[in-house]
Every structure is written in structure tokens, then in C-alpha cells.
C-alpha positions as a Markdown table, in Angstrom:
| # | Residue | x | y | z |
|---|---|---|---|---|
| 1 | Unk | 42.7 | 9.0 | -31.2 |
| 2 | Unk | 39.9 | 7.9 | -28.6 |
| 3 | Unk | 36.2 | 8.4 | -29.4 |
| 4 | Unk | 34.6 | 9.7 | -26.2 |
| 5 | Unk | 30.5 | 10.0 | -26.0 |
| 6 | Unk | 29.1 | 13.6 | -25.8 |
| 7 | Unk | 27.2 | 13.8 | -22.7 |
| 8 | Unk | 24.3 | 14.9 | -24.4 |
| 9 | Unk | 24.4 | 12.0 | -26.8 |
| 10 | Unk | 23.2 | 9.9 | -24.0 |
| 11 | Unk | 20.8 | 12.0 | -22.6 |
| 12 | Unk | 18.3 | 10.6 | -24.4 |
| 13 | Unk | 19.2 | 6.7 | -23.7 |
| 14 | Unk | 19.6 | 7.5 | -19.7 |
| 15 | Unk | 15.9 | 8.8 | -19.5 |
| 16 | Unk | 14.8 | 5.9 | -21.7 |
| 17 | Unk | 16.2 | 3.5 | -19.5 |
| 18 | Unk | 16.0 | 5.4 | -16.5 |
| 19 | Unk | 11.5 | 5.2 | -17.5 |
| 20 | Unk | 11.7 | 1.7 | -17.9 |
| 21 | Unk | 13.0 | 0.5 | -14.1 |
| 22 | Unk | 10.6 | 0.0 | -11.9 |
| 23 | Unk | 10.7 | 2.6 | -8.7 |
| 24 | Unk | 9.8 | 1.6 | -5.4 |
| 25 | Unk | 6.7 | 3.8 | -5.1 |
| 26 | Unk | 5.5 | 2.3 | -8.5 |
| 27 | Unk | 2.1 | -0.3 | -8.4 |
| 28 | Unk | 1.9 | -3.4 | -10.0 |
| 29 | Unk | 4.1 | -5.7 | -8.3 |
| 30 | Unk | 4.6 | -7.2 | -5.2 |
| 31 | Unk | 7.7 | -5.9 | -3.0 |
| 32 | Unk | 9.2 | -7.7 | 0.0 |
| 33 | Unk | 8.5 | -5.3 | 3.1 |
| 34 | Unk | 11.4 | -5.0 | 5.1 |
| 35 | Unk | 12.5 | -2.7 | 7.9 |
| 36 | Unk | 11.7 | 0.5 | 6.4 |
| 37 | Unk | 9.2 | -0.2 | 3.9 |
| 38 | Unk | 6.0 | 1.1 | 5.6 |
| 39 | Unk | 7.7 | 4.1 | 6.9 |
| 40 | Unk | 8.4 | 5.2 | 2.9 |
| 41 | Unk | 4.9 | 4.3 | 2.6 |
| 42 | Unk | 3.5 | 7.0 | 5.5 |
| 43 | Unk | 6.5 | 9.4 | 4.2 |
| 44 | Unk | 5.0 | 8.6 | 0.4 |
| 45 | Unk | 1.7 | 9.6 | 1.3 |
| 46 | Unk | 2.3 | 12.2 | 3.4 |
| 47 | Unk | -0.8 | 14.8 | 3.1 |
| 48 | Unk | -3.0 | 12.9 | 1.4 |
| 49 | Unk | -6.0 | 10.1 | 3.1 |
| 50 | Unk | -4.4 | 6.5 | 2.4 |
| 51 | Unk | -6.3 | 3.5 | 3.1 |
| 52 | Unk | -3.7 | 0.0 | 4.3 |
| 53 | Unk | -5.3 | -3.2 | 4.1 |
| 54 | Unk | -3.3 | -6.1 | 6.0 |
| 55 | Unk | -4.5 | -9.7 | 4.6 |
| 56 | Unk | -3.6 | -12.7 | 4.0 |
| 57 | Unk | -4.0 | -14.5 | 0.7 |
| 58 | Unk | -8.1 | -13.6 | 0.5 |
| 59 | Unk | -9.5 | -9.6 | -0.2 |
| 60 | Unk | -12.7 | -9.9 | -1.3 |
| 61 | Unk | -13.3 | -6.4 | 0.5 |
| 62 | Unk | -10.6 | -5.0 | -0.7 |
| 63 | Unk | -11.5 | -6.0 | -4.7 |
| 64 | Unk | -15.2 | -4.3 | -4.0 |
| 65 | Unk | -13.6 | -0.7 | -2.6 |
| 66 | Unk | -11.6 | -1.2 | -5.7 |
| 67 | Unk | -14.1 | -1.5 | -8.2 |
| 68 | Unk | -16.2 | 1.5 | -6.2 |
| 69 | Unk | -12.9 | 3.8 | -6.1 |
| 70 | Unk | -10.3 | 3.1 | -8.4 |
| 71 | Unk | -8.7 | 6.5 | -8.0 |
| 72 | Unk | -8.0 | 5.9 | -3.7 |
| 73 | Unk | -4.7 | 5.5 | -2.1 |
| 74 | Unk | -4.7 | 1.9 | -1.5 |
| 75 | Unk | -1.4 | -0.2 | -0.3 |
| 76 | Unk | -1.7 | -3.4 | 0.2 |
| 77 | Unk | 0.6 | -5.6 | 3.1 |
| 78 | Unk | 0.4 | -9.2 | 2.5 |
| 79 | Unk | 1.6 | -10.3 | 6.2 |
| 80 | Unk | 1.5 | -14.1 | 6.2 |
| 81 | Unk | 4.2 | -16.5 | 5.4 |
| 82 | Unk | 3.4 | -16.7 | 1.7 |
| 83 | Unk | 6.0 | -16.8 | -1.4 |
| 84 | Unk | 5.6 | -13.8 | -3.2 |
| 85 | Unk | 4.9 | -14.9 | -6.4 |
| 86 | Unk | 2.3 | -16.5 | -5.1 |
| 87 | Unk | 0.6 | -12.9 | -4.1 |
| 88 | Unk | 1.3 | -11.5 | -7.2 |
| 89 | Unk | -0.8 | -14.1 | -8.9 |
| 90 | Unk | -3.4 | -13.7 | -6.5 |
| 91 | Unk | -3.8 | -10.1 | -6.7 |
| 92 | Unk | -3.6 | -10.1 | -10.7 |
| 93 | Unk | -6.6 | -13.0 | -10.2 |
| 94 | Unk | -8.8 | -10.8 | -8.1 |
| 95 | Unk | -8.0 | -7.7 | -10.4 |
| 96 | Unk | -5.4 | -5.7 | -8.2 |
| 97 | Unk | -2.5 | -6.1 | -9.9 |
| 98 | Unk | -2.2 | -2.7 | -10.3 |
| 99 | Unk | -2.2 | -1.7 | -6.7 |
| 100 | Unk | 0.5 | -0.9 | -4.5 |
| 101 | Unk | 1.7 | -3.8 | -2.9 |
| 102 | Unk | 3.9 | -4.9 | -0.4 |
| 103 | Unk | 4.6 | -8.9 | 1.4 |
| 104 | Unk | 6.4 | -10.2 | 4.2 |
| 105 | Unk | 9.3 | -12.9 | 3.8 |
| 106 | Unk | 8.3 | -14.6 | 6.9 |
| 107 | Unk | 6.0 | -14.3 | 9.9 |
| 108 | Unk | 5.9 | -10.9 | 11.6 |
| 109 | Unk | 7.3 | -10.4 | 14.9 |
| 110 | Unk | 6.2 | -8.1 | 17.4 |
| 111 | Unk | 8.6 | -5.4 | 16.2 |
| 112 | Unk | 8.0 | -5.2 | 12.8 |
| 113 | Unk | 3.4 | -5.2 | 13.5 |
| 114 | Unk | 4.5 | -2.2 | 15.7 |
| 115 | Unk | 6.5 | -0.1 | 13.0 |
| 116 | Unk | 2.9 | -0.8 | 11.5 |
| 117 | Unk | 0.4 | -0.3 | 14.0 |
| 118 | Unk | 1.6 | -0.1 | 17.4 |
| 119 | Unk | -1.6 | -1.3 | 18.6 |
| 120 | Unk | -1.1 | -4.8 | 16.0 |
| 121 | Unk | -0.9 | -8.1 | 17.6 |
| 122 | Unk | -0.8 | -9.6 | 14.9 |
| 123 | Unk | -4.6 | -10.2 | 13.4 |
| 124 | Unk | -6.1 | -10.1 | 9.9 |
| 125 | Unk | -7.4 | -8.8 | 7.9 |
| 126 | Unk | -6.7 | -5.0 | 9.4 |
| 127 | Unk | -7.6 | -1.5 | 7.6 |
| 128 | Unk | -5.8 | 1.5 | 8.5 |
| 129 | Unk | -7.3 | 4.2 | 7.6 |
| 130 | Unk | -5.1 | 6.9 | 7.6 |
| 131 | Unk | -6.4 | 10.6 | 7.4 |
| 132 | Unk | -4.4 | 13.7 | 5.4 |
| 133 | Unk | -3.5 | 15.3 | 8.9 |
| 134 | Unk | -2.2 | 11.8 | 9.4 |
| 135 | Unk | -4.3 | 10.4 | 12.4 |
| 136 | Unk | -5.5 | 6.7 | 11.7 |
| 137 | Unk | -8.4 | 4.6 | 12.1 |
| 138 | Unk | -8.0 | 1.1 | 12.6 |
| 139 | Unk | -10.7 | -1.2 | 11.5 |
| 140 | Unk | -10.0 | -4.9 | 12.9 |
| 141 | Unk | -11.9 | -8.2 | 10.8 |
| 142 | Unk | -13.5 | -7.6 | 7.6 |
| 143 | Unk | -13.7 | -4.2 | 6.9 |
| 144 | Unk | -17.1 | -2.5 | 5.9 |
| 145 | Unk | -17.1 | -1.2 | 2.6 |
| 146 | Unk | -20.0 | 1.0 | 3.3 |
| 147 | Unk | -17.9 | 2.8 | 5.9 |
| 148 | Unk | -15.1 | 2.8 | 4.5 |
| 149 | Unk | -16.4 | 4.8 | 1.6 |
| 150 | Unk | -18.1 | 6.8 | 4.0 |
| 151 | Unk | -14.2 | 7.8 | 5.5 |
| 152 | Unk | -13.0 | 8.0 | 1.9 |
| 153 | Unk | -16.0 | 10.6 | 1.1 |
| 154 | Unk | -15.2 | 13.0 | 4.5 |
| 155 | Unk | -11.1 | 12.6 | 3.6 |
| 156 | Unk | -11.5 | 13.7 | -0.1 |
| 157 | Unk | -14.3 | 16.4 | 0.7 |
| 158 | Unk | -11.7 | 18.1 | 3.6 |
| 159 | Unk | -13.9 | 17.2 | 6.8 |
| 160 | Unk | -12.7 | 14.9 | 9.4 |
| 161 | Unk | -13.7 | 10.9 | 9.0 |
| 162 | Unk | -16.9 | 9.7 | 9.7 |
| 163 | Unk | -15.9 | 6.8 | 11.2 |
| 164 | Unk | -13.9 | 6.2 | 14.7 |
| 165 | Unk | -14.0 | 3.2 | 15.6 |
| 166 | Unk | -10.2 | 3.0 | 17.4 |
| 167 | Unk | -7.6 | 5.8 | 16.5 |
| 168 | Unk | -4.4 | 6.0 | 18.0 |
């Protein structure tokens, strides 16, 4: 005679190991970003303000808006040539470990900045600030904390963003 689990027997050992794998939307560690990473990312956030930071291997910016907002949307695309390892460590060094993260395996091309930002050729660091009704605001350079909490204020309060300085 065979011995046959009852389904309901393992139940309880499916949702413990189904808790303990990582899921895609789930912060804390650095994912490569491939072709449709950054469209789960808009799908993900759908409906609610997001903020994208695009860097290289330095964020003080993004550590300050951090510290002043823990509780924002916040994804992170690491879009150099870095390993990334490398970005994990610097992220859990600068505090952000916990953010949403995502890094490139190898230099962008023009086709993978536009499933970004159409308007991307390519420069860093870059914000996107993208509102709940889903229109976005892209800050080029160093991004301006002060304004950026500014947008973060008029998104969470319902009114449009403060800020336009080019939205597409």
C-alpha cells in the first residue's frame, strides 16, 4: 500500500515556502532590468505617484528624500555598466537597501532608455516623477530635494504637482 500526502497536509508547508521566496515586486535587492522590467514597474504602481531615480554608483539625493520620506514610492535604476553586487553593497552603504531596486547588465542602448523615458539619451542622474493619473515629470542632473518634496506633497494631498519642469 502507497502512502499518498493529503493535500491539506501541505498546505501549510507551501505557504511557508511560498513566504520565504523573494517576489519580483519585493525591495531589498538588486534585480537585473531587462526588457520588461520597467513596464511591471509603471503596471506595479499604477494609480499611485512613484518617484524613478536613474544613477550611477553615487545617490546622495536620493539618501536625503529617503531619510525625509521613508514611506514614498521610490525605484531605483542603476543604468551604468556596474556588477550588481557591487550596487547592492553600495545601496546597503548609503542606507537603501531596502528600496526597490533594479541594474542594467551592460550599457543601455537607445532602445532600452526609450522603454524608459522616451525623451532619455542617455544622462545621469535622471528623476521621473511620475504622477497617480500617470503623467511624468522629468528632472535632468541632480535633483532638488526641496522640489521634489514639494511634488511628493501635491501627489499625496490629490492636487496636481507643483513642479513642471519637462513632462511628456
Amino acid at each position: 500500500m502507497t502512502s499518498r500526502s493529503h493535500p491539506i497536509r501541505l498546505l501549510p508547508l507551501c505557504i511557508l515556502l511560498a513566504a520565504a521566496l523573494p517576489s519580483p515586486a519585493q525591495a531589498g535587492s538588486t534585480r537585473l532590468l531587462e526588457t520588461e522590467s520597467f513596464a511591471q514597474v509603471r503596471i506595479r504602481y499604477a494609480h499611485k505617484p512613484l518617484i524613478v531615480h536613474i544613477w550611477g554608483l553615487t545617490c546622495g539625493p536620493c539618501l536625503e528624500l529617503e531619510k525625509q520620506h521613508p514611506d514614498m514610492n521610490l525605484v531605483l535604476i542603476q543604468a551604468d555598466d556596474a556588477p550588481v553586487d557591487a550596487v547592492g553593497a553600495a545601496l546597503d552603504h548609503a542606507g537603501l537597501g531596502r528600496v526597490e531596486s533594479w541594474s542594467v547588465s551592460s550599457e543601455l542602448d537607445e532602445f532600452a532608455r526609450a522603454r524608459i523615458d522616451p525623451s532619455w539619451s542617455g544622462e545621469m542622474p535622471r528623476t521621473l516623477l511620475i504622477s497617480a493619473d500617470g503623467s511624468v515629470t522629468t528632472l535632468r542632473g541632480v535633483a532638488d530635494i526641496a522640489a521634489i518634496t514639494g511634488w511628493l506633497a501635491s501627489s499625496y494631498a490629490g492636487a496636481k504637482p507643483l513642479l513642471r519642469l519637462h513632462t511628456h
